[in-house]
N, C-alpha and C positions, 0 to 999 in steps of 0.2 A: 337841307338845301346843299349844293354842291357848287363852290366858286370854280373860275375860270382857271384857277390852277390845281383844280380837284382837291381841296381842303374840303372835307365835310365837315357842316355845321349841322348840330342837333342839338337845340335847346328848347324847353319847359318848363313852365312853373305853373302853380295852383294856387288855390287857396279854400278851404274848410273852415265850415264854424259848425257849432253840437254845440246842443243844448238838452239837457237832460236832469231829469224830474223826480223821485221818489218820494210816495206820502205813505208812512207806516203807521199804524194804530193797533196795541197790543194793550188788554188787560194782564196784569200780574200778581199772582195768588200768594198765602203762605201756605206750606201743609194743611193745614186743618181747613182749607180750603175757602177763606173770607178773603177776601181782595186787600191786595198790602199796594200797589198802585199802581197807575195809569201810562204809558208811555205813546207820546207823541212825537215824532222824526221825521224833518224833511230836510230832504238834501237836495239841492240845487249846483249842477256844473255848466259852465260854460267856457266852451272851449275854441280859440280862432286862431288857425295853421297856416301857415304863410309858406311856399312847398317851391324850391328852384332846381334842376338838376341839368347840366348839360355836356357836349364833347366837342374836342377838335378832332378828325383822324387825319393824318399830316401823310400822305403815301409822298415817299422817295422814290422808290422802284416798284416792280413785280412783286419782290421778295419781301417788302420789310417797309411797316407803317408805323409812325409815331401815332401817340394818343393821348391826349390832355385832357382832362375832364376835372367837373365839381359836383358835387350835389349839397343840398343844405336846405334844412327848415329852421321858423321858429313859430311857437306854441304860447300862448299866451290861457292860462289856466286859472283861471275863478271858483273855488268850491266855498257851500257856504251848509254845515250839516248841524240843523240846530234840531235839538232835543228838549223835550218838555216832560218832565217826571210831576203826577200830582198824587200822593198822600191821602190815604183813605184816612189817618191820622190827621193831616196836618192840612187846611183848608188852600195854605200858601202853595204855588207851584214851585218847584225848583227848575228855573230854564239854563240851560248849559248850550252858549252859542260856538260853534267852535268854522272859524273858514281858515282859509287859506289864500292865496294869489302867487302866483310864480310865473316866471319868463323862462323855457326850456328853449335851447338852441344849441343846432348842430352843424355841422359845417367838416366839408370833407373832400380834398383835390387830390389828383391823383398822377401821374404821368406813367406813359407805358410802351415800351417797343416789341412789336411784335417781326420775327422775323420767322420767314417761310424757306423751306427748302424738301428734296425729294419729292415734291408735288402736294405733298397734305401733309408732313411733318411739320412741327414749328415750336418756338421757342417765345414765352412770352418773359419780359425783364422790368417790372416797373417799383414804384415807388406809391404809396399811401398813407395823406395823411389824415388826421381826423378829429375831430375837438367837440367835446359836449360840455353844455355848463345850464344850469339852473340859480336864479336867484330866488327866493323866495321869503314869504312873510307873514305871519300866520294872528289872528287877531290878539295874541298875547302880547306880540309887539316882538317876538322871537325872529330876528332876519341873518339868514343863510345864505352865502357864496359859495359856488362849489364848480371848480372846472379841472377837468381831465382832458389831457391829450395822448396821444401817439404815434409815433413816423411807423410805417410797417412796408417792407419787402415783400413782394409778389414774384414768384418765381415760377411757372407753369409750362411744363414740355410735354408734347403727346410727338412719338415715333412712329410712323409707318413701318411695319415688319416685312409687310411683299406689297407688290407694284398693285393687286387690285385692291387693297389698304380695307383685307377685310380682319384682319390683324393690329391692333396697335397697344403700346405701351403710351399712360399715364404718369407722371411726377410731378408734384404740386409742392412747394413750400410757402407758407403764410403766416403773418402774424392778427391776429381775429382779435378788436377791438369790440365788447360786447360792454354797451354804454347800458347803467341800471332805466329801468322803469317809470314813466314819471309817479305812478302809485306806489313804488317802491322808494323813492326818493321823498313824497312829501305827500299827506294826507293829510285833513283835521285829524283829532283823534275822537278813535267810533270806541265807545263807552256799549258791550253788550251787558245782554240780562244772565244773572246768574253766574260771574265771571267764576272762572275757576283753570286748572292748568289744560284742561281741557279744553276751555270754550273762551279764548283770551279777548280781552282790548286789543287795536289796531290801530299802531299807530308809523309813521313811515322814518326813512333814515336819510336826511339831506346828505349823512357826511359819507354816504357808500360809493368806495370807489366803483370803477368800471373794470370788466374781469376781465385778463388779459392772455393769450396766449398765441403759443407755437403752434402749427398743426405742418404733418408732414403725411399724404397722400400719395399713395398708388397703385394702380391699375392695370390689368390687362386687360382687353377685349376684344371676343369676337362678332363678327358680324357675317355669315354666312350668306353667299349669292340661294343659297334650300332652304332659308329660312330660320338655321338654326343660331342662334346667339346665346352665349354664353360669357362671364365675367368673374374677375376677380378683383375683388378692390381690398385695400387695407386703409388705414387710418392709425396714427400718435397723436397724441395731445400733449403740452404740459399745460396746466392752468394757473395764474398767480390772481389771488384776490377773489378766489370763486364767492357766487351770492352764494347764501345759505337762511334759509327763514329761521328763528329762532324763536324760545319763549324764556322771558324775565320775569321775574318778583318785582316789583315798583310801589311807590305808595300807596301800601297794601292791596294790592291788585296784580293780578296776572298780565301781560303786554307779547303783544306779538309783533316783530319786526326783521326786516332784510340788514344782514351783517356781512362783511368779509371774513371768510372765513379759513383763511389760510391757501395751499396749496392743493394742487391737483393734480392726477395723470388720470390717461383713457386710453383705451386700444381697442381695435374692433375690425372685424372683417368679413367680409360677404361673399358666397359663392350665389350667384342668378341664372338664369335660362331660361328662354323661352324657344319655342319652336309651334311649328306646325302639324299636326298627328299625319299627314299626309306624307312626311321625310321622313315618316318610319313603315309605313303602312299604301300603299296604292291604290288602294280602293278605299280608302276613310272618308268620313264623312270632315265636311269642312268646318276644324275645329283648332284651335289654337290652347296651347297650355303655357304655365309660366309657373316659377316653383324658384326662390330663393333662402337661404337658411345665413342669420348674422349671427355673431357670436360677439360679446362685450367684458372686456375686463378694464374696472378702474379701480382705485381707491383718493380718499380723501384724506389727508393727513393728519388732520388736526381732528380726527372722527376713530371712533374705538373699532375696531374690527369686532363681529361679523360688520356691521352696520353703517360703513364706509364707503358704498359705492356710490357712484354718480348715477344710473339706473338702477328700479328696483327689480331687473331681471337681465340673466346671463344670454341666453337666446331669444331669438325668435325666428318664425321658421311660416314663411306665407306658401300660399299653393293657390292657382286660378285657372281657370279654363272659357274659353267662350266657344260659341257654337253658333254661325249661320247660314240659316235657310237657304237653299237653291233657287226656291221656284216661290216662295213668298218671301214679305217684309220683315223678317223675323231674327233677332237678335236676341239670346238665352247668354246669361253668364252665371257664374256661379267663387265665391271665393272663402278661403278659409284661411285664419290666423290663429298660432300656437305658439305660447311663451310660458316661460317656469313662472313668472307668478305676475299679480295685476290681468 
């Protein structure tokens, strides 16, 4: 809605519930292939999201709008994964009940000035902040608090190069709060068959921070009145507190879970294009192509080289084309992807 002194108001909220089911039934053998025992496994979630998000945009003049805004939910989380082992031995069953309960909530205001000039140049300056926390408690009687916050700067400039603004420069500075998982944060623990380093337990990590970083973006771009668009964009990263999955030894048992894992960099950059085959050709058939190639260098610090990247691949390199019919309803595409390894 827009009031009488043109403040725009935009606001929303939801709300979500899930409920979900799993009934598993496995026999399990020894070698010599007689039955060593039985396993029974159900797990039961339910889940109810409470979902608000909204804005002020405050215009001054022509040139230059305020903006206030929030978003925020909270998740209320019930898991209950009980297991039943019985003994071709041993007539007793052994039951292993394992739940969980938790309160996830996030919450996130923001403020921001946006100001205009040379007709579609502009500058945006704001401030963001942002807080997640999880309580939880798990049927051992094991109870976890755990909240993270961060203030983050928002700094985004796109320049007009010429008056038909089919030219422009990008610059982006940000600080990226990437709050964990709630599966990452808090699960029963799931007990597999045949545990080994290979095939672990799963179990979650309330105390994982949230992973925090700089990122510094920019771009050129074209946009052609023929069709033809072309692009260059770069990307930095620093990252503090990356997740990293991990596997442990533990009471005699192999365990699988999300850690911090020290420090981060990234770097990457993209050349794109698309066009029309008709801006090379005048008599072509009516077809459009598109063809980009990225390129990525990280490393992780706290990880051995070779085997320290944040991707498990240096490039990647896509190519597509579409093709439509003149005289009927007919749309043909066709695309392909190429990367050193995955």
């Amino acid at each position: 809605t827009t009031l009488e002194n043109q403040i725009g108001v935009d606001v929303t909220a939801g709300f979500q519930a899930q409920n979900f089911n799993a009934r598993s039934r496995s026999q399990n053998y020894l070698p010599d292939g007689t039955l060593k025992f039985n396993r029974d496994l159900d797990t039961d979630v339910h889940v109810v999201v409470g979902i608000t998000n909204g804005k002020f945009n405050i215009p001054t003049n022509a040139e230059h709008d305020l903006i206030v805004g929030w978003s925020g939910w909270r998740a209320d989380v019930d898991v209950d994964n009980n297991q039943t082992d019985k003994f071709a031995t041993n007539q007793s069953a052994i039951y292993r009940p394992h739940s969980a309960s938790s309160i996830m909530d996030n919450a996130a205001f923001f403020v921001q000035d946006d100001w205009k000039f040379k007709k579609n140049s502009s500058v945006s300056l704001g401030l963001r902040w942002e807080s997640q926390g999880i309580r939880t408690e798990n049927n051992d009687g094991e109870k976890v608090t755990n909240r993270a916050s961060v203030l983050s700067p928002v700094i985004q400039t796109m320049w007009q190069l010429d008056p038909q603004n089919t030219e422009r420069i990008r610059l982006g500075v940000s600080r990226t709060f990437k709050a964990p998982e709630g599966t990452q944060l808090l699960m029963p623990k799931i007990y597999v068959i045949n545990n080994s380093i290979e095939s672990p337990n799963i179990v979650g990590n309330p105390n994982l921070r949230p992973e925090l970083s700089w990122s510094l973006d920019a771009a050129f771009e074209h946009n052609g009145k023929d069709g033809l668009n072309y692009a260059i964009r770069a990307k930095a990263q620093a990252i503090k507190d990356i997740h990293r999955e991990v596997v442990y030894e533990a009471d005699k048992a192999y365990w699988k879970k999300f850690v911090n894992a020290g420090t981060a960099q990234s770097q990457s950059i993209e050349l794109s294009t698309q066009f029309p085959l008709k801006r090379w050709m005048d008599k072509a058939p009516d077809m459009d192509f598109s063809a980009s190639y990225s390129h990525f260098w990280s490393n992780v610090k706290d990880l051995a080289t070779p085997y320290n990247s944040l991707t498990p691949y240096e490039y990647v390199v896509t190519l597509g084309a579409n093709y439509r019919a003149k005289d009927i309803p007919l749309t043909a595409g066709v695309s392909a992807k190429i990367q050193d390894s995955h």
